[in-house]
N, C-alpha and C positions, 0 to 999 in steps of 0.2 A: 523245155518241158519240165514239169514237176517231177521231184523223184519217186521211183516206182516203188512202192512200199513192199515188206515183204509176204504183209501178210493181206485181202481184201478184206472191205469194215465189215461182212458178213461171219468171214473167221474168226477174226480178232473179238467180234461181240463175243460170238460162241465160247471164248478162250477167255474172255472177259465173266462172262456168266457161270463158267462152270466149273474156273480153276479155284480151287480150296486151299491153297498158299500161295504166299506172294511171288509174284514174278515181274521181272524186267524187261519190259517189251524196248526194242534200241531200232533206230531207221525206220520209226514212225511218225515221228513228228519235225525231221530235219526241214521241211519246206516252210514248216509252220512262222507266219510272221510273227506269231508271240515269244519266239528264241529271244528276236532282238529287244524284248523286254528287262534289258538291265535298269540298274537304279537310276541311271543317268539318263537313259530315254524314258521311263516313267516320270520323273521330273521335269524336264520338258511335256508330255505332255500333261501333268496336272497342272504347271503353270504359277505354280505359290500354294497350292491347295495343301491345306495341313490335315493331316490324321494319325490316331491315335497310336503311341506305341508304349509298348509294355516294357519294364526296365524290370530285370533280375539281376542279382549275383551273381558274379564269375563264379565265386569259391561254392564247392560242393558238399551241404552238409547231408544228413542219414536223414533227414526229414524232406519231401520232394516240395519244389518252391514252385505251391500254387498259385494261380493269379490274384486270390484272395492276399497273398501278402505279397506285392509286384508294388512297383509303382508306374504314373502313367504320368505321358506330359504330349501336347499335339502340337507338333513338329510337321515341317516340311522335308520331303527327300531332302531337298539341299543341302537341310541343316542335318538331317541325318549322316546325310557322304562326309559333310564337314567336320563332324565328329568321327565318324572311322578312318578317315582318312585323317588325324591328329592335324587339324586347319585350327588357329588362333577360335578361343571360346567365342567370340564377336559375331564367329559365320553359326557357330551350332546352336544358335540359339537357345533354347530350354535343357537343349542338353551339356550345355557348361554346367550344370550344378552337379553332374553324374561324373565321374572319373572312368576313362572307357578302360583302361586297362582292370578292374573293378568289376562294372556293369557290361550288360548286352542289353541290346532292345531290338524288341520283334512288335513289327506290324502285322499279326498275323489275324487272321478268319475275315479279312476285308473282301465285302462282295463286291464284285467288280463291276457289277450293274447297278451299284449305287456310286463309289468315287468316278467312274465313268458316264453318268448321266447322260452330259451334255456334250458325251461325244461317241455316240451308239455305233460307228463306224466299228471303231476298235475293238468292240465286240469279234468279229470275222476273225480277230488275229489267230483265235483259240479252235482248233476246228479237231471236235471231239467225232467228228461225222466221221473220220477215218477211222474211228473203233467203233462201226455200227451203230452211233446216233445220230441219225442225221437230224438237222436245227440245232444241238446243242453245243454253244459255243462258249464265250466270255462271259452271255451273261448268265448260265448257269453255274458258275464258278469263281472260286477265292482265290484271292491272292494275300501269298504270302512275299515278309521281306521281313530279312533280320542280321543281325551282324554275327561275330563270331562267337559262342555259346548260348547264343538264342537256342530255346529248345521247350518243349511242350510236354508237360508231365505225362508219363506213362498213363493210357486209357484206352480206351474200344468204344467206337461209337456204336450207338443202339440201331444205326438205322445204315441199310443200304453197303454199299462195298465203295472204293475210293483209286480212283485215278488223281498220279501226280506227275504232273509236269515239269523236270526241273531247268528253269530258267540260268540260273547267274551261279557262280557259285556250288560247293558240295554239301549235301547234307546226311547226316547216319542217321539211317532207321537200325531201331531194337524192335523188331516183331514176336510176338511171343502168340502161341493159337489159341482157340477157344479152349482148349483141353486144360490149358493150363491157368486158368480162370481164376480155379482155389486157391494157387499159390502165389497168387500176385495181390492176396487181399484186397476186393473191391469195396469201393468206398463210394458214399454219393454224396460225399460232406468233402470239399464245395462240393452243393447240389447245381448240375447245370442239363436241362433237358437233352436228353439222349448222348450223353457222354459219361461212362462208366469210369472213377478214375482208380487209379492205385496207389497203398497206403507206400507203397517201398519204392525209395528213390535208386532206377534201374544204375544211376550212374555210381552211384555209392550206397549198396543196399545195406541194410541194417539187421544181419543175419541171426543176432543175437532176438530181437524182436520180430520176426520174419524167417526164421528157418524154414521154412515148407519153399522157401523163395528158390533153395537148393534146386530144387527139384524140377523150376523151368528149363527150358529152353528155347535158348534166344535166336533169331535170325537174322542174321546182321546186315548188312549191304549199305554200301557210300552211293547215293543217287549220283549221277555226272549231268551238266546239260547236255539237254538234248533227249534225256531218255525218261520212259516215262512207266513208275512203279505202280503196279495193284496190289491193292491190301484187299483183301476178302473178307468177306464180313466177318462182324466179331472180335478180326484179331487185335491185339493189344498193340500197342505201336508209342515206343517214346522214339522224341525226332529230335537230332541235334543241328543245328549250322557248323560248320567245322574250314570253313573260308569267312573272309572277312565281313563280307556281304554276301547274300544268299536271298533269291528269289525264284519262288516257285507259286504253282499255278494247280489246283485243283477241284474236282469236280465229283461228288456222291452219285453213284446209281441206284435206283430204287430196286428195291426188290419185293417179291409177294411177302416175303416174310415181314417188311417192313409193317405191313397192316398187325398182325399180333404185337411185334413191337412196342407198337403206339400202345396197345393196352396196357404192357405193362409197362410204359412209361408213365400212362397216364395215372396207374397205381401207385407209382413211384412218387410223383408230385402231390399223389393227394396222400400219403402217409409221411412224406419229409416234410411238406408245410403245416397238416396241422400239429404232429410232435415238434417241430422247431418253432411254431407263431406260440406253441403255449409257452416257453420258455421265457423268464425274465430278460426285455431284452435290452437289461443294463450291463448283462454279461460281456457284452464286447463278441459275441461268437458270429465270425464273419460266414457264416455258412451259405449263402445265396454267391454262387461265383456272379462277376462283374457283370460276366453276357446275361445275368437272369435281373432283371430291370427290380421287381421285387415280386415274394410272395402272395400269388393270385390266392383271392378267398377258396374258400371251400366250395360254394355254390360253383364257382367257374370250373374247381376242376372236377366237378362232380362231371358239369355240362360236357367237359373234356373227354373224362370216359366213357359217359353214355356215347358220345359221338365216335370216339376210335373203336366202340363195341360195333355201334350201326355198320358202320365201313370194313369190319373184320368181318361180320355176318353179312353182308352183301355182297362182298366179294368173294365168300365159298359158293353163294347160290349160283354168281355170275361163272365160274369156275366150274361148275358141278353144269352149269347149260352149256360151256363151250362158250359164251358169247363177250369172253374178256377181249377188251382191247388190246391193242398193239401201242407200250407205252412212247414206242417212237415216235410218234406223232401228237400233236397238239402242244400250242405253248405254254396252256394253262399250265397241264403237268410239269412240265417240263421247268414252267416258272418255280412252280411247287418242290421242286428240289431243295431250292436254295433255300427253305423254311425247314431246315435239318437242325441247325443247334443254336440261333437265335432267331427264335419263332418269336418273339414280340417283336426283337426290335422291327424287323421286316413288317410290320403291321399286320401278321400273320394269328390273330385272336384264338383263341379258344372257341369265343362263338362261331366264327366264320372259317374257320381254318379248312380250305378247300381241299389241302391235303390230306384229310379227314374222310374226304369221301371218293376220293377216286380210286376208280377198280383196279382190277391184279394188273400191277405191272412187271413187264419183262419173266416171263414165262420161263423160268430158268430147262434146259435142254433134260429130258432123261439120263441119265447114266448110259444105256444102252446105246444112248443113239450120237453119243459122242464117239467122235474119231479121238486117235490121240494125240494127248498135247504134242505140238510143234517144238517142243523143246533145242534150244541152237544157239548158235550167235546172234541170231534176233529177237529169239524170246530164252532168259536166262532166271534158274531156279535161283530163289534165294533159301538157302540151304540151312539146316542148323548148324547153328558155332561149335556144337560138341554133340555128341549122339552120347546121352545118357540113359543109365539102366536104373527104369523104376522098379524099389523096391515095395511090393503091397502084400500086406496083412492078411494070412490067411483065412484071418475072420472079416475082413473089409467086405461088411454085406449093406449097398445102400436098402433104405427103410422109406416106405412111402409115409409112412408115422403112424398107420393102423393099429399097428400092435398096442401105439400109444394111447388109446382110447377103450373107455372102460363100460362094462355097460349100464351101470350107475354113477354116471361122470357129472351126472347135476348134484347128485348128494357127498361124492368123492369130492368135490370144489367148495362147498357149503361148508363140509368137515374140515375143507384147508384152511378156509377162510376164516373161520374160528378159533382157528389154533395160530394164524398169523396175527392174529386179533389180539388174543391174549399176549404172547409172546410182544408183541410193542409194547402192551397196556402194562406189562409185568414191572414189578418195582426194582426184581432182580437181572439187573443190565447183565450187573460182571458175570451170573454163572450162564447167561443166555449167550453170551460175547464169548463164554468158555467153550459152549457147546456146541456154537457157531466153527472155531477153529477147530475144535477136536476132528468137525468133519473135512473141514475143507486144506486146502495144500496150504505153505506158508506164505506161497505168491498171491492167491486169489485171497486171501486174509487181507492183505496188504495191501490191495486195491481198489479202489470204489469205482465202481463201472458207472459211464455217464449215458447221458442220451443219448450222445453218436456213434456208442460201443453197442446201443440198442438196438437204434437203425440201422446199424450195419450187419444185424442179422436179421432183422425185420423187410428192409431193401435189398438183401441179397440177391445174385440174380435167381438163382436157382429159385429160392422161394417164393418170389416175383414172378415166376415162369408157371408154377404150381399155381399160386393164388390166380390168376389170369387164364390158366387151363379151368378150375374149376368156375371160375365167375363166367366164362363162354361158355360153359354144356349149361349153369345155370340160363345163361341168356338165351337158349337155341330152347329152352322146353315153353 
């Protein structure tokens, strides 16, 4: 018989939905035919089939090594094993050019309902039905594969919470929570839909430039195979490989919250593209990460947000009637997952994107009406690295920005504008450049702030959260 798990998929949903840090569910998935998913049975089964992988640097600099500056070559497992395993350059094919003691390369965010096509069986191997989704298998889900310091810049996805599956191999998650948001500097340059990234490389932070970085904290855990980690929504999560090959297997669950999301993501695309499309772009600024095919006009993402608005205001009505569905069921939605963080390439449009309109899923449980977490040898917290004491400012009073507004704010900006006017127009550079520094520190003198020091307060989340609260009560009048 199968083994008896410890928890039934009724619980485990429950425990899945409701827990707000990460945890390690272990004697869930040992029956699962997808374990025997190492590099060398995925090989066999793709057969010669080549896919893409990303090559970064061993060495660890203070700057995090985005996939905007990675390199890529499409290879076969084969020739992947052939090169970790140091086999003569002849079997590694494209990876003879790389030095692996040097590089890593990760095949990572490949959906497995595309390199599996023409072989739908294999789907079944992945059986998410035993944490209370039943239908959702392989082909709701990515696979990942990478060798040893393959690893994934520090970020939070925008949408939904994250079951992983670890196959072959170990890998270290760095989880950091929502709270700690402000101190991991978020960045949307690479801009890559619904991935929030971090300016500070977790592995070697850059304290001098990043001090507030102090002030996280990290939750560490080595996945093993066989066990299978939840990240809850929001949290930050950099992922290392730490064996030589590493193969792991994951799947996003939707959440109601996911529908605000989309708005402000869809805010997010339509203020990165058009301040990044006006830019000269002989500049070299590789700002579109790799998974974003290119820069959708303005019009499309106009169409984007009007459509994530419809679907945020149709699902409070359906919500407010009682009459939301049960996202368990249906394969459309369910299809609709995997249009989480490369919604083109998946043929998933702007105009048609179906995931745009489907109502509240997974009805996250009351507070009240949870039992308590099952905490044990089969579901295990992952805990903070150090219990730190925040220090806050007696005056640390956030500002909704009211105060900020004047009530002759049309003639207040007139009068600015006049005097920023002159002040260029002026013949007198040096005493303006004087009066400029008298006011300011000797650092900000010395720096010229660029576009993407712009956007990164213009795309914050917090602001993006604001902007998207107020453009919904304007939508709902």
């Amino acid at each position: 018989g199968e083994d008896v798990k410890p928890f039934t998929p009724e619980k485990t949903k429950e425990i899945v939905m409701s827990l707000q840090q990460p945890a390690v569910f272990c004697s869930m998935a040992g029956d699962w035919p997808a374990l025997r998913w190492n590099v060398k049975y995925l090989s066999a089964v793709l057969e010669g089939k080549t896919i893409q992988f990303r090559l970064g640097l061993k060495t660890v600099d203070l700057v995090p090594q985005f996939e905007t500056s990675c390199s890529y070559v499409e290879a076969t497992l084969e020739e992947f094993l052939a090169w970790t395993c140091g086999q003569p350059s002849c079997l590694s094919g494209p990876f003879s050019c790389y030095d692996y003691s040097k590089f890593w390369a990760y095949a990572d965010y490949k959906y497995i309902a595309r390199i599996f096509e023409d072989k739908p069986e294999i789907f079944q191997d992945v059986r998410w039905s035993d944490f209370g989704f039943p239908g959702r298998s392989g082909k709701e889900s990515t696979l990942w594969i990478g060798s040893e310091g393959a690893n994934t810049p520090c970020h939070l996805d925008s949408y939904g919470c994250n079951l992983v599956l670890q196959v072959q191999g170990r890998k270290r998650w760095h989880l950091f929570p929502p709270g700690d948001t402000r101190f991991l500097y978020p960045t949307r340059i690479p801009y890559e839909e619904s991935s929030i990234f971090s300016k500070v490389n977790i592995a070697n932070p850059d304290l001098k430039r990043f001090p507030e970085f102090r002030n996280s904290t990290a939750h560490v855990v080595t996945l093993s195979p066989g066990q299978v980690l939840l990240v809850p929504r929001h949290w930050w999560h950099y992922v290392e490989s730490i064996d030589p090959v590493t193969v792991s297997i994951n799947s996003w669950i939707e959440l109601d919250a996911d529908h605000e999301a989309r708005v402000e993501e869809a805010i997010t695309r339509m203020l990165v593209c058009a301040i990044k499309s006006a830019e000269n772009p002989s500049d070299g600024d590789l700002w579109l990460n790799p998974t974003e095919a290119e820069a959708t006009s303005h019009e499309i993402n106009l169409q984007y947000l009007n459509k994530a608005v419809s679907a945020y205001l149709k699902c409070q009505e359906t919500s407010v009637s009682g009459q939301a569905r049960s996202s368990s069921t249906g394969a459309e939605q369910r299809t609709n997952a995997s249009c989480k963080r490369k919604r083109r390439e998946v043929g998933c449009e702007p105009e048609g994107c179906t995931l745009l309109t489907q109502e509240c899923d997974f009805p996250t449980p009351k507070a009240q009406e949870l039992q308590k977490i099952p905490f044990g040898p089969h579901l295990i917290q992952v805990l903070p690295q150090s219990h730190k004491t925040s220090v806050m400012g007696a005056g640390a009073v956030e500002s909704d920005g009211r105060d900020l507004l004047h009530e002759n704010e049309g003639e207040h900006f007139g009068k600015l504008q006049c005097k920023w006017q002159r002040w260029l127009t002026s013949n007198d550079r040096e005493t303006a450049a004087h009066q400029t520094d008298s006011d300011c520190s000797p650092c900000t003198s010395q720096t010229a702030l660029s576009t993407n020091d712009l956007l990164d307060c213009l795309v914050n989340p917090r602001v993006v959260s604001l902007v998207a609260q107020l453009l919904l009560e304007r939508a709902r009048v």
